[in-house]
N, C-alpha and C positions, 0 to 999 in steps of 0.2 A: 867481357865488359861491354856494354850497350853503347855506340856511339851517338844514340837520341839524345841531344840535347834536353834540359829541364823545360826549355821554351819550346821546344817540340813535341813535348810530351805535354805541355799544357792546352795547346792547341790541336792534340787530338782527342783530348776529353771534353774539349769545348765543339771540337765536330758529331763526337757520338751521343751526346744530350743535344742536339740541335739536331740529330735524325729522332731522337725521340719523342721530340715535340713536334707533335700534327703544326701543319700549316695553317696558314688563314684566325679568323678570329674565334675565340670562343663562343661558341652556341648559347644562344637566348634560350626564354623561356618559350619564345614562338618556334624553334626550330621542327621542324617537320620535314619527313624524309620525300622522293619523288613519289610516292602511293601516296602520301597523304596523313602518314602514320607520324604522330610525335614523337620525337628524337631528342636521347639525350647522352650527350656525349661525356664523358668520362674520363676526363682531362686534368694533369696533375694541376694544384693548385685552386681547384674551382668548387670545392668542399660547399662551402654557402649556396654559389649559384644552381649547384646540382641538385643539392635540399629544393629550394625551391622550385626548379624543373620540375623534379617530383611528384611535390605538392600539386602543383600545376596539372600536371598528369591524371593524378589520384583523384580530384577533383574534377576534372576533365569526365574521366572514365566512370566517376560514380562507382558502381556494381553491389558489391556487399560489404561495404566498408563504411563507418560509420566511429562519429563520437559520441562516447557516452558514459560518463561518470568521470570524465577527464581522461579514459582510456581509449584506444582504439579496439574496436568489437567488430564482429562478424555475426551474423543470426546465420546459425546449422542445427541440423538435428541431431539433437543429445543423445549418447552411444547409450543403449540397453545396459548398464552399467549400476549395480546394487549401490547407492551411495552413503553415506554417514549420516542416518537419518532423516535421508532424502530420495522418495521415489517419484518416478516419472512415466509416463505411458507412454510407449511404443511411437515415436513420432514427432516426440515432444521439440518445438523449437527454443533454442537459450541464445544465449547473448555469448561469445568466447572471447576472450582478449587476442587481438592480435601479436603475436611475437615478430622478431625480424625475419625469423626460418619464412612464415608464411607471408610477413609484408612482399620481402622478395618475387616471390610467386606471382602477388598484385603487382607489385610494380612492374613485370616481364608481361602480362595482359594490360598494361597502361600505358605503355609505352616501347620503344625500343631503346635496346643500351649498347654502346660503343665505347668500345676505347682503343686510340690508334698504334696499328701495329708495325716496331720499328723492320722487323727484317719486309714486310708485303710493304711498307712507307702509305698503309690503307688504316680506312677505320675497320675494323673486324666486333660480329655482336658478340655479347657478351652477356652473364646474368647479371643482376644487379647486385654490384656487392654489399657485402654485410655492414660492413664501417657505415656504408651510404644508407640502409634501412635501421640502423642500430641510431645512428645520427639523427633521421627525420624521427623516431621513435624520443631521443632525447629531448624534440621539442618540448613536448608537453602543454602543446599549445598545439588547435590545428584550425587555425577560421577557414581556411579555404574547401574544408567539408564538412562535410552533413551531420550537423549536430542530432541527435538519436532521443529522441524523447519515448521513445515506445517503440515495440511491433506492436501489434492487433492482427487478429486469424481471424475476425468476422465486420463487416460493417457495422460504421459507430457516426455518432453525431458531433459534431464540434459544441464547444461551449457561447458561440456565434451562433446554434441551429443550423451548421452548415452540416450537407449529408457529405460521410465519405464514405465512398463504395467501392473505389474503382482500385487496385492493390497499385502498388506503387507508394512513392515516397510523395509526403503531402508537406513542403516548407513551413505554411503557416504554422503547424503544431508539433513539425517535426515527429510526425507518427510514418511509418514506414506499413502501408495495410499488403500483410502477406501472405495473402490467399488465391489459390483459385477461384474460380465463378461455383458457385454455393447452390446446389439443386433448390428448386423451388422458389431461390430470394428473385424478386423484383423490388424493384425502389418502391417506397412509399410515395403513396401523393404529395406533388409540390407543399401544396396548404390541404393539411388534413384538417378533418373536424373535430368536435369533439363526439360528435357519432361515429366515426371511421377510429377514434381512439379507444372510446368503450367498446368496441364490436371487437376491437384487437383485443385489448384488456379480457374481455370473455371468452376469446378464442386459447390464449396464454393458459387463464387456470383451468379451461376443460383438459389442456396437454397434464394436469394434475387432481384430476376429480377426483382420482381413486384417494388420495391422499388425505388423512384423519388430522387438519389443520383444527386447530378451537376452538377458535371463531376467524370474523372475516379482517380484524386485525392481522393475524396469523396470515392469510391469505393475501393482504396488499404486500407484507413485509417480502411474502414468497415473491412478490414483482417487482418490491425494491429490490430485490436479490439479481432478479433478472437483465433488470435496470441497469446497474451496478457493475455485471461484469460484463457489458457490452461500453460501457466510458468510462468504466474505472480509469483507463488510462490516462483520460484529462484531466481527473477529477483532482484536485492540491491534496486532498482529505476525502475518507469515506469512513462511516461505522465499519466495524467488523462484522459479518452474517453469523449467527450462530442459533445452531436450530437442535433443539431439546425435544426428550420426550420419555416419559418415564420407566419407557419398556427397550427393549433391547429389538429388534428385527421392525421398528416402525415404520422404518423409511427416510432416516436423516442420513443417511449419507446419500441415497439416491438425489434427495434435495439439491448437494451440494456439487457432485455428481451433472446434475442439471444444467446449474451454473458454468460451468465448466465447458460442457457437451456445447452450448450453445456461444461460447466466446470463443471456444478456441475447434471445437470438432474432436478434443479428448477430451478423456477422464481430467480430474485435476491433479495436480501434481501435492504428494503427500509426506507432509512435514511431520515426524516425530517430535513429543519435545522429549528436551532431553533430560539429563540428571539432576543439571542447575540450571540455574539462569544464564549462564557462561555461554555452557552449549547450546542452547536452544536459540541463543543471540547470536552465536555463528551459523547457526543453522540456515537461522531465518535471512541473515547477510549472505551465505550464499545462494538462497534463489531467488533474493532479492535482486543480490549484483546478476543473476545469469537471469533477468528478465520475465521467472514466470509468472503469466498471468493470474491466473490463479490456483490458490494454496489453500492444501484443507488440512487444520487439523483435526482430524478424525479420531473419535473415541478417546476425547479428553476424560481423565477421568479423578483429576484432580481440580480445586478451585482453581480457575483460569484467571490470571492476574498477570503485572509484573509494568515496570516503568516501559519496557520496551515494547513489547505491546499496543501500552496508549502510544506511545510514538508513533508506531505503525500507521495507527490509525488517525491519528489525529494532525500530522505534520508531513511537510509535500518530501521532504528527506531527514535521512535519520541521519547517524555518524554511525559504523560502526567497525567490528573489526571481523571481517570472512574467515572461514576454517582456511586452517594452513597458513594467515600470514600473520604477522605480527604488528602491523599498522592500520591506524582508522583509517575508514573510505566516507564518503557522502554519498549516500544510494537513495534514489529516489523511492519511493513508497507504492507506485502504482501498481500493486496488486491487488484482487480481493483474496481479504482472508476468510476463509470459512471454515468455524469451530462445531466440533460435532459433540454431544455426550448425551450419556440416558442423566435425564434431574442436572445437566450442566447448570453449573454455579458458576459464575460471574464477580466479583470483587474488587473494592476497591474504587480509584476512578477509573477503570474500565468499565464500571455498568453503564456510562453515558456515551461510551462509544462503541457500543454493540445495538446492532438493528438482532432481536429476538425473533423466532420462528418457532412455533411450540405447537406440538402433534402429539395426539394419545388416540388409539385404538381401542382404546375401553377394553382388550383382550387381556386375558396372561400370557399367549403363545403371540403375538404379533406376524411374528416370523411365519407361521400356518397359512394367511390368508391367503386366496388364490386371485389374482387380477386378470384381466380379461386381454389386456396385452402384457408384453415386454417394456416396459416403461422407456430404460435407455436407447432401445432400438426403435420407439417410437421419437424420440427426440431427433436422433439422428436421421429420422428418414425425413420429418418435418423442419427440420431447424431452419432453412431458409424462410420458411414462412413465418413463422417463431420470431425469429431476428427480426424480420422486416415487421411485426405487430410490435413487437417491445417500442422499434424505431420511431413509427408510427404515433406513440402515446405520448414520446419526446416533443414531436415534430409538432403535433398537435397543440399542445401545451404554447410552446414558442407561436405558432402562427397564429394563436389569442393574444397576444401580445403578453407572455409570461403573468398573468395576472395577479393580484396580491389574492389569497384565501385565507379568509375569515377564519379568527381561528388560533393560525398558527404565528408563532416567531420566527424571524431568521434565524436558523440553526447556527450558532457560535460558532466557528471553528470547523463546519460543516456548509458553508455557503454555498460552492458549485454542485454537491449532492442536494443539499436542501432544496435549490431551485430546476436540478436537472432530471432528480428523482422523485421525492419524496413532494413536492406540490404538485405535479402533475397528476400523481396517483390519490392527490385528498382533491383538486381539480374535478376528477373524473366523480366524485363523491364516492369513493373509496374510503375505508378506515386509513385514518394515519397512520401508517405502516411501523411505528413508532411505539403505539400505544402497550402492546405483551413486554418490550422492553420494561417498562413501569414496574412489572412484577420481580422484577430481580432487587429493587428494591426492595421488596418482605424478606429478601433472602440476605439483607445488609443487618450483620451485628451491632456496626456501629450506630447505624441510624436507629436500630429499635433502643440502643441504648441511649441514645440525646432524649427520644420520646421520652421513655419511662427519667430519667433525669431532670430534665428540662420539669415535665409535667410533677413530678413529686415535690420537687422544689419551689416552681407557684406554689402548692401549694400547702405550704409548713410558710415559709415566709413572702410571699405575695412579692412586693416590688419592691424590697428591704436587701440593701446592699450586704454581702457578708464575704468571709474571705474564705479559704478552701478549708482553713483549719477549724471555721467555725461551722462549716456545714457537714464536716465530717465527726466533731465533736456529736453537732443534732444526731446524726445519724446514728453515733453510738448509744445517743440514750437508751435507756433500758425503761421500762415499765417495772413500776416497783412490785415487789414479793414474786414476779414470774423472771421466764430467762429471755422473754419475747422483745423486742424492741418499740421504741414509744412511734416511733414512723419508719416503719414497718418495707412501705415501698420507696422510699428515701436507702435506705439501707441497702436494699437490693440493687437500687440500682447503683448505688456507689460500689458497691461490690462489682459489677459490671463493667465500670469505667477505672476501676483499679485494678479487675482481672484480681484481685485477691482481696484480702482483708484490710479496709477504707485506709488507705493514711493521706497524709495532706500533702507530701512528695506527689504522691502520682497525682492526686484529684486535681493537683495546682498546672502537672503537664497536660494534665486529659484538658482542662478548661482553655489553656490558652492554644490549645490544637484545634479548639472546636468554637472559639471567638465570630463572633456576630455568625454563626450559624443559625437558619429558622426553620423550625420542626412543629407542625401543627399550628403555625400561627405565634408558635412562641421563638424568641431569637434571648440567644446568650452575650450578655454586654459586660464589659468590662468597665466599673463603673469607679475608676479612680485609685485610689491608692490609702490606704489605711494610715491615719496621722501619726497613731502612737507604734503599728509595729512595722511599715512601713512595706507592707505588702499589699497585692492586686486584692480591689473589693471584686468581686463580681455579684449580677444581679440578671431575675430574666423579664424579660421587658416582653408585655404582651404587643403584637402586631397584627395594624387594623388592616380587615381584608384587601382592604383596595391597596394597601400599600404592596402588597404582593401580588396584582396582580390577577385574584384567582378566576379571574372570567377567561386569561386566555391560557387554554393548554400549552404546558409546553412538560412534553415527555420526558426530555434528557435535565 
């Protein structure tokens, strides 16, 4: 039987937690050891202040650690790794999420860790424990570092005309430039001209003379391309590149290829699509979420469409949800996409967010012709110089004081491309780079179908209100003693916009899907509502030219 009293035995448990607990006060977030290294002490009870140490630390130290999508990321080069309709070239940099296994590891280069030890009555180091990186990790918040708007593998220009060149982390645009010094690149001139811009501009497509572009439309677009994936990164918005040509071995993916070689120093990374639109939208969410630059889909060989898509291209982030998990993300958009196919077809509202590239070799064997170099091993040996002319045409552009051109509109939904690409290059008096895009329209069902509608319809009844049911009735008339129809191209085209045999269900959906549309000059108006059956009259109302506009082009 123990003669320890209960008050003896309370006061030796109140001595052996009072050797557990270090002396003196708890460690700020200035604590620093005698080298100079910041110290973070690892002290029961101090869970909050040690988060914030941390922080402190992690911020402090910088290195490769970064936010970005509201994640913590790291930029490493992605493992040679076959992916799930996603490949990458030999080198390629992505974006990783940090876990707490690896925060740990940052936090032991950011600082040192202690926690005091009762039998030495010393601080003793220690790793950082997991609670404590699982904890800073639970914020989900991190101001005190480096918000991550981008990497870039080549010099780019800010949307201020500001040059960046030097690799390192840039605050104002939060781009992180992560490259070695670049053979051949020197800076462009302070204030270029507009001669030191077209001399670059001409130096740019000799690096592609060999190439059977259609005209010199085709040819500006080939340097909006260029343009493009050297600031894509800033850009909110950009068209999609996509370069057609009706033979197989022409040269479109070399194109794309080019792109690529010149922003980043590899191939581009190659997006399958997939079965649906499911997969092809997780596809596209994960090299979106892992950062790369630029993405080809190559050897499209279906009609290229789909809601996700125009988002791509038309909006500074999407929502979406990455293979493997099961939750939306917001992932910013800054990549170029670049679509490849022989006769690529376009659809939908994606034809006005596609910049077009169209090459024909007048051959049947394309693939036979012999070049006098190696095209990608010529890019690569020049690309410094390359970058610094693309730069150059930017630079120049801004040191005129971005001037208005004659001509064109601010591109909707396309603003910092419109003024950082595509005027520079009609500037220089270059083809609008814009204009081959135009032809994807002849390739629109819908649109040839409002034409022949719209137009049969003036004229059977001119500017005479009718409802869906009575112009479908018109349409059925018959021509007496034959089987032919009395309006003939009326007929047809209803056929067209019912996809089957006319009725006043679908003509009545096609008409209010296609309300104040203008085709030719003519615009479809919904012109009231019918007294006795109490349905939409429509009518097509001719539209005088100046009300459209048609002196200034505008391609999209």
């Amino acid at each position: 039987m123990s003669n320890v009293t209960p008050l003896e035995r309370s006061a030796e448990k109140l001595d052996k937690a009072n050797k557990r607990r270090p002396p003196g006060k708890a460690a700020s977030t200035g604590t620093f050891d005698a080298d100079g290294h910041r110290l973070i002490l690892h002290d029961p009870g101090r869970l909050p202040e040690i988060l914030d140490e941390l922080g402190a630390a992690l911020a402090e130290y910088g290195g490769n650690l970064f936010v970005y999508t509201n994640r913590l990321v790291r930029i490493y080069v992605a493992p040679e790794l076959p992916g799930k309709g996603i490949s990458r070239a030999r080198g390629a940099l992505v974006l990783h999420p940090v876990d707490a296994a690896h925060l740990a590891e940052i936090a032991g280069r950011a600082a040192i860790h202690k926690r005091w030890d009762v039998k030495s009555e010393t601080y003793r180091p220690i790793n950082c424990p997991r609670y404590v990186t699982e904890g800073y990790l639970s914020r989900g918040n991190w101001p005190e570092l480096r918000s991550l708007t981008a990497f870039v593998e080549a010099p780019t220009v800010t949307l201020s005309g500001r040059l960046l060149d030097q690799p390192g982390y840039d605050a104002e645009t939060g781009l992180f430039l992560a490259f070695a010094p670049i053979p051949g690149y020197c800076a462009p001139p302070d204030r270029p001209t507009m001669d030191d811009a077209a001399g670059a501009a001409a130096r740019l497509l000799g690096a592609v003379s060999e190439f059977p572009f259609c005209d010199d439309s085709d040819k500006s677009a080939f340097l909006a391309g260029v343009l493009t994936a050297l600031l894509r990164r800033q850009l909110h918005a950009a068209p999609m590149m996509a370069v057609t040509a009706p033979t197989a071995g022409t040269g479109k993916t070399l194109i794309a290829e080019t792109f690529a070689l010149l922003a980043t120093g590899r191939r581009a990374s190659v997006l399958s699509l997939g079965q649906d639109d499911n997969e092809t939208e997780k596809r596209l969410a994960g090299v979106l979420l892992a950062g790369d630059a630029c993405v080809a889909l190559d050897n499209v060989e279906r009609p290229l469409k789909g809601e996700l898509l125009c988002q791509v291209a038309s909006q500074q982030y999407v929502r979406l949800r990455p293979l493997g998990g099961s939750g939306m993300v917001s992932i910013p958009t800054n990549a170029l996409l670049v679509a490849t196919g022989n006769n690529l077809a376009v659809v939908g509202d994606l034809k006005r967010r596609v910049a077009l590239i169209r090459m024909d070799a007048c051959q049947e064997r394309p693939e036979q012709r012999t070049f006098s170099t190696n095209h990608l091993d010529e890019i690569l040996i020049h690309r410094g110089e390359l970058i610094r002319d693309a730069l150059t045409i930017c630079l120049a552009y801004h040191a005129a004081g971005s001037p208005p051109v004659k001509g064109l509109y601010p591109l909707g939904g396309f603003d910092h491309w419109d003024t950082m690409v595509r005027r520079p290059l009609v500037w220089l008096g270059m083809a609008d780079p814009l204009i081959a895009s135009e032809s994807l329209r002849d390739q629109d069902a819908d649109l040839e179908c409002m034409r022949l509608l719209f137009g049969a319809w003036q004229e059977v009844f001119q500017d005479r209100a009718k409802t869906a049911a009575q112009v479908v009735a018109t349409g059925l008339e018959s021509l007496p003693a034959t089987i032919g129809h009395a309006h003939a191209e009326l007929y047809d085209a209803l056929q067209l916009a019912c996809t089957e045999k006319p009725n006043t269900r679908r003509l009545g959906f096609w008409l209010g899907k296609h309300k104040d549309r203008i085709v030719d000059g003519l615009m479809l108006k919904q012109a009231g509502n019918d007294g006795h059956a109490k349905v939409a009259l429509w009518r097509i109302h001719v539209v005088e030219p100046s009300a459209v506009r048609a002196d200034v082009h505008i391609p999209f």
